[in-house]
C-alpha positions, 0 to 999 in steps of 0.5 A: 496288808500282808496281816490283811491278805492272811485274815483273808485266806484263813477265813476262805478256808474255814468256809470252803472246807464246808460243803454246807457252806459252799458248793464247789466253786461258789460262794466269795470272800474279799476285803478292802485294803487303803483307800482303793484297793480290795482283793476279792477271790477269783472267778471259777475258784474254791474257797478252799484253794486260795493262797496269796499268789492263787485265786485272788484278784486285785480290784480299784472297788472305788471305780466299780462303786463310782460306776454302780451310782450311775446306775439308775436300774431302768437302762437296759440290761444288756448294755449295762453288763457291756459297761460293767465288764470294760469298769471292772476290767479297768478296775483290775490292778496288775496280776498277782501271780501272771495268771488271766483271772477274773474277780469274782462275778459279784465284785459289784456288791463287794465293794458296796459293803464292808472291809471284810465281806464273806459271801456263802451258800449256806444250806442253813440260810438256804431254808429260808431263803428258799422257802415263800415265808422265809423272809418274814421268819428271817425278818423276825429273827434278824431284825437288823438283816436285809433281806434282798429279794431274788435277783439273777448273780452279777449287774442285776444282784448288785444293783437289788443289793443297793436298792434293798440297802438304800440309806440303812446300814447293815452287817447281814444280807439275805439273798433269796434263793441265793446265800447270805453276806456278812461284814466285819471290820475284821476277818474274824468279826464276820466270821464269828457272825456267820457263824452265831447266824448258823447257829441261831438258825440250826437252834430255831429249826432243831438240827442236830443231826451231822450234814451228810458227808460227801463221799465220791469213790472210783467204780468200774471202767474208770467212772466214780459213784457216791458212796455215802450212806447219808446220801443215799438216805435221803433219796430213796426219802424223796425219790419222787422230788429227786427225779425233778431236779432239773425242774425243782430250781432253787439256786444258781449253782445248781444250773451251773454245776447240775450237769446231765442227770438221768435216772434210766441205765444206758441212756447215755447221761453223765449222771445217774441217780438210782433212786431205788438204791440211793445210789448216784453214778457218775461216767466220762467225767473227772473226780472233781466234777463229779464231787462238785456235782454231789456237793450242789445235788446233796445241797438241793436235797438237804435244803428241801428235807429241811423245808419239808421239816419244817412245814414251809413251802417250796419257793423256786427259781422262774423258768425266765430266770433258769433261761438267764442262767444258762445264757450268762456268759460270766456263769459259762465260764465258771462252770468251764473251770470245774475240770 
C-alpha cells in the first residue's frame, strides 16, 4: 500500500505542476488498493498539494459502484444526487489526517475504471474536446478512446461515462468540454499514456511553441496584475472574444473559478482585462485566487487560439447547462476552497 499511495502522489504532482494539465483545484487522480478500498484525491484540492496525510481520501469504490448499478438513468436527478451523497458519505473510510474532507466530486467514475486513473484538464485534449469535429478526429486518432459526450461534473457524468463504456473495455476516455481519463495497472503506466496522447495531439496540431507562463505579481494598494508576456499576446490577439468570456463557456471551471470580470476602469469588478494593454489586474482578492483565475483565463484563451489555428468550430457549454453549474452544491464548495 505504502509503494502504492507514493505511486499516487509522485504522478499527482507531475500533472499539477502543469498549468496545461489542470487549472487550480482541478483535475483528480485515484487508485485502488485490495479489494475495496481506493484513495482518491480530495475535493477543492491541487494535484500539486497532495502528501500521504493531505488532500486524500479513502473510499469503499465497491459500494459507490454497487450503487451506480442500480442506477437506470431515468430517475430523477435531484433524488439520485440526495442517494449518492448518503452512498458515498458511508463509503469514506476513517480520515486520513482528522480533517472533514470530501473525495473528489467524480469519485463516481473513479471507481468504474482502472487501478491507477489520472483525470486531467488538458488544454491539448481540450481542442477537441471543445471543438464540434473533435470527436471524430479523436475517434481517428485513438481509436480504442471513448468518447463521452458533455455531461455535467458528478452523478450525471458517471453515469454518461458507464453508458458510453457499456460492454467495451478501454484505458482512455474523452470527456466533451470537459478533460480526459486515462488508466494503468501502474502510476507509471497511465502516466506514460497521458503523456504519448499529448504528445500525438501537439504532433497532429503542429505546437512547438512553449504554453505561456503564468505569472501574477503584486501591484499597488496590495492588489497583484499578471505580468506575463505571452498572456498579454494573446489578448490584444483576441481582444473581441476576451471581452465574452462570461458567454463563451467551454468547461467547468471556468464557471467555478471565473470570478467577476470586467473590463471598465472603476467599476467595481474583482477582475479586470485591458485588452488594449493585454493586461489583467486583479483587487480585493488573495495571490492564490488571483493565480488560479489566470491558470483557468490562460487555459480558455489558449484552447480557442489553438481551435482558431486549426479551422474548427467553437463547441460551447449550453446556458441550461452553465445554469447547473452554478447551482451545484459540490462546485460551490469547491470554489469556497480557493482562498
Amino acid at each position: 500500500m505504502a509503494h502504492e499511495l507514493k505511486s499516487l502522489i509522485e504522478i499527482s504532482k507531475k500533472i499539477g505542476k502543469r498549468p496545461d494539465y489542470v487549472q487550480g483545484g482541478g483535475g483528480n487522480t485515484s487508485v485502488k488498493i485490495g479489494k475495496n478500498k481506493m484513495i482518491i484525491k480530495a475535493s477543492g484540492f491541487r494535484l500539486s498539494e497532495l502528501r500521504v496525510k493531505k488532500g486524500l481520501v479513502s473510499v469503499d469504490h465497491q459500494k459507490i459502484v454497487q450503487f451506480y448499478s442500480t442506477v437506470k438513468g431515468r430517475e430523477n436527478i435531484t433524488d439520485v444526487i440526495i442517494e449518492n451523497d448518503r452512498v458515498v458519505k458511508d463509503s469514506i473510510h476513517k480520515k486520513r489526517s482528522g480533517e472533514e474532507l470530501r473525495p473528489s466530486i467524480e469519485t463516481g467514475f473513479h471507481s468504474l475504471a482502472g487501478k491507477f486513473v489520472i483525470h486531467s484538464h488538458s488544454v491539448y485534449a481540450n481542442i477537441f474536446n471543445c471543438s464540434k469535429e473533435g470527436k471524430k478526429i479523436l475517434s481517428k486518432m485513438f481509436k480504442e478512446a471513448i468518447f463521452v459526450p458533455y455531461y455535467p461534473p458528478g452523478i450525471s457524468l458517471t453515469i454518461g461515462v458507464r453508458k458510453a463504456l457499456g460492454k467495451r473495455e478501454s484505458k482512455i476516455f474523452f470527456l466533451e468540454n470537459h478533460g480526459i481519463v486515462v488508466c494503468g495497472e501502474t502510476a507509471e503506466d497511465a502516466y506514460v499514456l497521458h503523456e504519448e496522447i499529448t504528445n500525438c495531439i501537439k504532433k497532429d496540431l503542429k505546437i512547438r511553441s512553449q504554453y505561456p507562463k503564468i505569472k501574477v505579481v503584486s501591484a499597488e494598494n496590495g492588489c497583484f496584475k499578471s505580468e506575463s508576456d505571452q498572456v498579454s499576446d494573446l489578448i490584444r490577439k483576441h481582444k473581441k472574444t476576451v471581452k465574452k468570456f462570461r458567454k463563451i463557456v467551454l468547461f467547468p471551471d471556468q464557471l467555478v473559478y471565473g470570478d467577476d470580470v470586467g473590463f471598465l476602469a472603476n467599476a467595481g469588478f474583482s477582475i479586470r482585462i485591458d485588452v488594449d494593454k493585454g493586461a489583467v489586474f486583479y483587487n480585493n482578492m488573495s495571490y492564490a485566487k488571483a493565480f488560479t483565475f489566470e491558470e483557468v483565463f490562460v487555459a480558455w484563451l489558449f484552447i480557442i487560439d489553438q481551435i482558431r489555428r486549426f479551422g474548427l468550430t467553437l463547441k460551447t457549454i449550453s446556458k441550461k447547462e452553465i445554469d447547473f453549474i452554478l447551482n451545484m452544491e459540490s462546485e460551490k464548495y469547491r470554489k469556497k476552497l480557493c482562498k
